[in-house]
N, C-alpha and C positions, 0 to 999 in steps of 0.2 A: 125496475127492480122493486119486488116487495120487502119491505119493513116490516117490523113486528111491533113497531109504536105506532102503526096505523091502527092497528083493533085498539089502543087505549085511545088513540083520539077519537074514533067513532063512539068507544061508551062515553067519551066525554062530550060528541054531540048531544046525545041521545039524552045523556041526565038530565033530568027539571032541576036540578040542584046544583046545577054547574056554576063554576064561577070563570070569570077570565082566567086565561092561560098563560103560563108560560114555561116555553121548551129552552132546554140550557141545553149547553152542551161544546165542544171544544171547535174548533174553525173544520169546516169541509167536511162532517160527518153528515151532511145532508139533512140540514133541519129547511133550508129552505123549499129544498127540491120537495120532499114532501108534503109540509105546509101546502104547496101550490096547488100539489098532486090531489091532497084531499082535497081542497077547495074545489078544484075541477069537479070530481066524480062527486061528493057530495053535496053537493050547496048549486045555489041556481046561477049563481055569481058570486067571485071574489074580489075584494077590494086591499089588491096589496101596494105596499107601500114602504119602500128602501127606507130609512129613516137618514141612512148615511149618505145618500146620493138625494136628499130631498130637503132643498135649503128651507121651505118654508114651516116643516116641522120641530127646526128650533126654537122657532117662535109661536108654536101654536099653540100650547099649555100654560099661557099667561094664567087662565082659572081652570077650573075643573068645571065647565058649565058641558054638560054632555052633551047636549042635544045641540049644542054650537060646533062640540069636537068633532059629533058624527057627521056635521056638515061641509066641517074642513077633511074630513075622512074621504068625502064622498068626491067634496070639488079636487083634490089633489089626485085619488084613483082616477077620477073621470068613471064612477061606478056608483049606480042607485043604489044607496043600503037599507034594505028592508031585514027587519027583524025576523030570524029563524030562515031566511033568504039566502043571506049574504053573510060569508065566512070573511070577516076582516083581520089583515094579517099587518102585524106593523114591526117588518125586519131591521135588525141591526139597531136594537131601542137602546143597547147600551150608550148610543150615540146622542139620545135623550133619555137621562136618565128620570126626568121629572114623569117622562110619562112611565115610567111605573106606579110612580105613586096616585096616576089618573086613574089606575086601574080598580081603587081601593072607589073608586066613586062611581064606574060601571058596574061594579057588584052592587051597591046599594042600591043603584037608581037607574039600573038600566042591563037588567038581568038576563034581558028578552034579544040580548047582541051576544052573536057569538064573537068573539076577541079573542086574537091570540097576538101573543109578542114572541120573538123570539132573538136569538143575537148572541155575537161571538165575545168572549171574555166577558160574558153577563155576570160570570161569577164572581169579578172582580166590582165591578159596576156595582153589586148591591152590596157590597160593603163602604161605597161613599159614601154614605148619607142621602142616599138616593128618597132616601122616604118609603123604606120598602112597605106594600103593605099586606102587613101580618095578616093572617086568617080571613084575607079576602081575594085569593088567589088560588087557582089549581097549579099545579106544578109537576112538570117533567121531566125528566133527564134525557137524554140522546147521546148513544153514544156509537163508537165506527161498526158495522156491519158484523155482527159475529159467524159462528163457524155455519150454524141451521140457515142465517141468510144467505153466506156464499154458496153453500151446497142449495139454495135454492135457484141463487143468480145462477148457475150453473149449467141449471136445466133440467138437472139428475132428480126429475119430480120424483120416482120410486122410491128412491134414494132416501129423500125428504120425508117421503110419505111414511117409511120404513122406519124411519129417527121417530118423530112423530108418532107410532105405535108403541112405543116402550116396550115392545117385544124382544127383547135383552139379547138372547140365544141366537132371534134370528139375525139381528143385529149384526153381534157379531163374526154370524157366517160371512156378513158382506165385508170383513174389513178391509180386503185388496182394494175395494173402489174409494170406502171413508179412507183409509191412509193415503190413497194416493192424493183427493181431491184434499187432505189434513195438509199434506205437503204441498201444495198450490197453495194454500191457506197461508202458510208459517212465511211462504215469501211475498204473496199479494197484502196479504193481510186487509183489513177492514175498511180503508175508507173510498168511499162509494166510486168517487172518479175513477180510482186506480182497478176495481174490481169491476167496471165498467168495460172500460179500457181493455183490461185484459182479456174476456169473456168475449167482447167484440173483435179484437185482434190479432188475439194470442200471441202478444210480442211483448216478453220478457224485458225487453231495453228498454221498453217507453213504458213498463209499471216502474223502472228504476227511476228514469226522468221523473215522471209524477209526484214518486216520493219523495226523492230530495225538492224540486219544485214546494210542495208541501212544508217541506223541514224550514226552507228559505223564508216562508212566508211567515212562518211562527216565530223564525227568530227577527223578523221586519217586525212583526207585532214587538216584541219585546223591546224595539227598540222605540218602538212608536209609545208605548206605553206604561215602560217601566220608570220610574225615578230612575235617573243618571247614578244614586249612590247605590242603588240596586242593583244595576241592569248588568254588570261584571260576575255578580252573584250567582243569576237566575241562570247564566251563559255556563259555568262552573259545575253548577248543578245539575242540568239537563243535560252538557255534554257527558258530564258522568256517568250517569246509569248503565250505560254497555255495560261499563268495566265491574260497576259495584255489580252487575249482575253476572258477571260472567265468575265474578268468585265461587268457591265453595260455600262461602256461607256468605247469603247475598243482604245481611241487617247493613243499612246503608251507614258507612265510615267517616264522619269527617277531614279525619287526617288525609284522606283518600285525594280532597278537594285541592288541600296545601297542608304544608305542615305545619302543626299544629293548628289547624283549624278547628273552632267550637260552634254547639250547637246556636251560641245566641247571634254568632257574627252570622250563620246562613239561613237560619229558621225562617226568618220575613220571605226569602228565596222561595224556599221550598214551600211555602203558603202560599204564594202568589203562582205558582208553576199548578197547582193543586186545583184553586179556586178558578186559575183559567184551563181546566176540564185537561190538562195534559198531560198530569202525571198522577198517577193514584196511589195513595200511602196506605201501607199496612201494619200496622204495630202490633210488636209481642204482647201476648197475656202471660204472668206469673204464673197462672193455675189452668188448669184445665177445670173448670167449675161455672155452674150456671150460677149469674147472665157471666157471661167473659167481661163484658164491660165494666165491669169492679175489679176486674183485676185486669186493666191495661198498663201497660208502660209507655209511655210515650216517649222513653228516652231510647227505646231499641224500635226501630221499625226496616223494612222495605219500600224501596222506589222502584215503581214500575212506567212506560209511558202507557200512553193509550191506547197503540195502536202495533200491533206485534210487527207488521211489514214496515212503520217507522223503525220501529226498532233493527230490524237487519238493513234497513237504508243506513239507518246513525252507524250501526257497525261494519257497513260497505260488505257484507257475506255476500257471495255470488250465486245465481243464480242457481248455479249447476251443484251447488255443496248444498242446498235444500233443495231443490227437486229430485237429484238423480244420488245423491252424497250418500252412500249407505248410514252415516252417523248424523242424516240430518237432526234428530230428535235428542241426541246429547249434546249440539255443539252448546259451546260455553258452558260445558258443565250444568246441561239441562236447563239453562237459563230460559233458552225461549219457550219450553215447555212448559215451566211455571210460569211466565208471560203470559203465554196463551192461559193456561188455567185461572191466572188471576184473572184479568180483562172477561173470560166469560163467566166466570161466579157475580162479578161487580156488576153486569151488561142485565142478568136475570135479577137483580137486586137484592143478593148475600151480600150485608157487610163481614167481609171475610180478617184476621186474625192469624197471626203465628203463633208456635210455641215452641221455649228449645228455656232450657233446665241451668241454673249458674253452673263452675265449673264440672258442665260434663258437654258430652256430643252428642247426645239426647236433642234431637230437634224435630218438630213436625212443622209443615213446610205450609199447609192453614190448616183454618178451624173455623165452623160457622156453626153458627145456633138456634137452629129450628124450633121445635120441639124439643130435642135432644141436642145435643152437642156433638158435629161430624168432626173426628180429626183426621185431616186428609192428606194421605205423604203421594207425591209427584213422583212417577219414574216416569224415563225420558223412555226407556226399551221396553223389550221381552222379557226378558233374564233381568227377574227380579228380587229381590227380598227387603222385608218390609221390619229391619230389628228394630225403629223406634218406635214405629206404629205397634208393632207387639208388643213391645214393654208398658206400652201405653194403656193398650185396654185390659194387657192381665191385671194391670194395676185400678183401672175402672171398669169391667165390664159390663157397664150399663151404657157406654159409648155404642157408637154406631162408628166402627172403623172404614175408613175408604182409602183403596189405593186407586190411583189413577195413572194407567199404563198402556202400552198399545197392547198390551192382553187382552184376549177376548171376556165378554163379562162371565165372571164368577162369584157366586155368593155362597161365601165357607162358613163353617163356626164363629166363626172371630171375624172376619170382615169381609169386605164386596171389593170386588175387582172390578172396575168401571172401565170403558174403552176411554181413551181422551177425546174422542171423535162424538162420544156421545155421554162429556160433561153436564152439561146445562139441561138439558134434554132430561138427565137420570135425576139430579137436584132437585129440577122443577116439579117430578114427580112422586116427590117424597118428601 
């Protein structure tokens, strides 16, 4: 299956200016599968190396003496490493954390190796004191497969090819195929086994197996790695989200949790659920006004998970109520539809932003800030109308309004009619 973080790692072979690497990203979205993959097709040889199945790398980072590490690199692959040669990969480093901060010393002095780290709850791990080292690192994010890769695992190359032209109209002629293959999407959803699996088998049962499979193992991490005065928290929290999402107005609730629940007793939660790549927060701004970032709140936001097909696993929807369901695109009150739309704005790198007005129902569902400032209202259907999105731009129009609907694309007076099928695709290109 192709990736779309392979063409960043290729310019990142390619740069003279490259520094070591490292891929974040949440457990099973396929950072190692790829790592390999490039290594295979690019490099004459790779030298990988488990960190967490490889006892002698606890011990290896006594100093940072490189040309000693590249030698332990070499006898524990059982792989030559010649410089601009050999792709070395050193998985699962949250498990040594020191060698991150090794890394700060193959940038200086040993620039002619390509290195790459990558590893599950990394985002947790560089908040210990790991030594992280600033401004001598590349850095990437990975996250589960989006809608352009499914429709590419697929097969449906025209299809692809057709997203890929920005050709809007004709686009749209094709929605019968994007809707259908969007509904395989809402329940397969992103991450690589399960979209594997299904492509190869087409057996509904065992993408459910996988997921929950999946959910188990996240909640084994949490147990494996949360503080005990935490780990009740974290469990609280991420069981949640169906439900905060299935609301009408999905700004995530404490009280939701227990009663009377406050932000100070769950927040470490919800930071530790975040930093290990599995839930993504989206906070209101007060204004509609460039940058947004000056006028955030951080006391109203949205939780989202990572992965739209986890999400219908946590909420157990069946198979047959998203593939064949005529309301699969409003169940929970359009929840998975702004799922889907957050996860693919986040996946193309929009940091995306709500907005909704003190007492009133005045809400736009995000907002991102290019150039211009998009505010963007989510319908789940057809049969649409857009009154906060109108209010919004007679009130600014210098906005560039977006709705995002299974309408065909239309760009009016006042704003564009996006397909949801072709989100990321229309973003990227503006």
């Amino acid at each position: 299956m192709k990736r779309i973080i392979y063409d960043s790692l290729l310019s990142w072979k390619n740069d003279p200016n490259r520094k070591p690497l490292i891929i974040d990203g949440a457990r099973q979205v396929g950072k190692t599968w790829i790592l390999k993959k490039f290594g295979e097709k690019e490099f004459k040889n790779t030298a990988y190396i488990n960190c967490d199945k490889t006892a002698e790398m606890k011990s290896a980072f006594y100093d940072f003496d490189v040309k000693r590490l590249i030698r332990v690199f070499s006898s524990i692959a059982e792989e030559t490493i010649t410089p601009g040669e050999t792709l070395i990969i050193l998985d699962e480093i949250q498990e040594v954390p020191i060698g991150l901060t090794a890394l700060k010393y193959f940038c200086e002095e040993a620039r002619e190796y390509h290195i790459v780290v990558a590893g599950s709850l990394l985002g947790i791990s560089l908040h210990e004191g790991s030594g992280f080292p600033v401004g001598k690192v590349d850095e990437m994010k990975m996250y589960p497969m989006s809608f352009l890769e499914f429709v590419q695992a697929s097969g449906r190359q025209q299809l692809l090819k057709l997203l890929k032209s920005h050709k809007w109209q004709e686009i749209s002629s094709m929605s019968i195929s994007y809707i259908d293959l969007l509904r395989q999407y809402y329940y397969v959803g992103g991450m690589p086994e399960v979209v594997n699996s299904y492509f190869e088998n087409n057996n509904l049962n065992e993408v459910r197996i996988i997921q929950n499979r999946i959910l188990k193992d996240y909640e084994q991490d949490f147990s494996k790695h949360i503080p005990q005065s935490l780990l009740s928290k974290v469990n609280m929290v991420w069981n949640s989200i169906p439900s905060q999402l299935a609301k009408e107005n999905k700004k995530f609730v404490y009280g939701a949790l227990k009663k009377g629940g406050r932000a100070k007793e769950f927040e470490d939660a919800i930071e530790w659920l975040i930093k290990a790549g599995l839930i993504y927060k989206v906070t209101r701004t007060k204004k509609i006004e460039k940058p947004l970032k000056f006028y955030e709140d951080f006391n109203s936001f949205k939780l989202f998970v990572c992965d739209l097909g986890l999400l219908g696993a946590m909420s157990d929807v069946s198979a047959k109520d998203v593939i064949t369901g005529e309301k699969v695109f409003s169940i929970y009150k359009g929840a998975f539809t702004e799922q889907y739309v957050a996860q693919e704005l986040i996946s193309i790198g929009e940091k995306i932003y709500y907005y909704s007005k003190e007492n009133s129902n005045l809400e736009i569902d995000f907002l991102i800030q290019k150039d211009d400032i998009y505010p963007i209202e989510v319908k789940a259907e057809e049969n649409v109308r857009s009154k906060s999105l109108r209010m919004v731009w007679e009130n600014n129009p210098e906005l560039i309004a977006c709705r995002l609907s299974m309408s065909g694309y239309r760009d009016q007076e006042w704003m564009r009619n996006i397909p949801l099928y072709a989100v990321s695709e229309w973003f990227l290109s503006n």
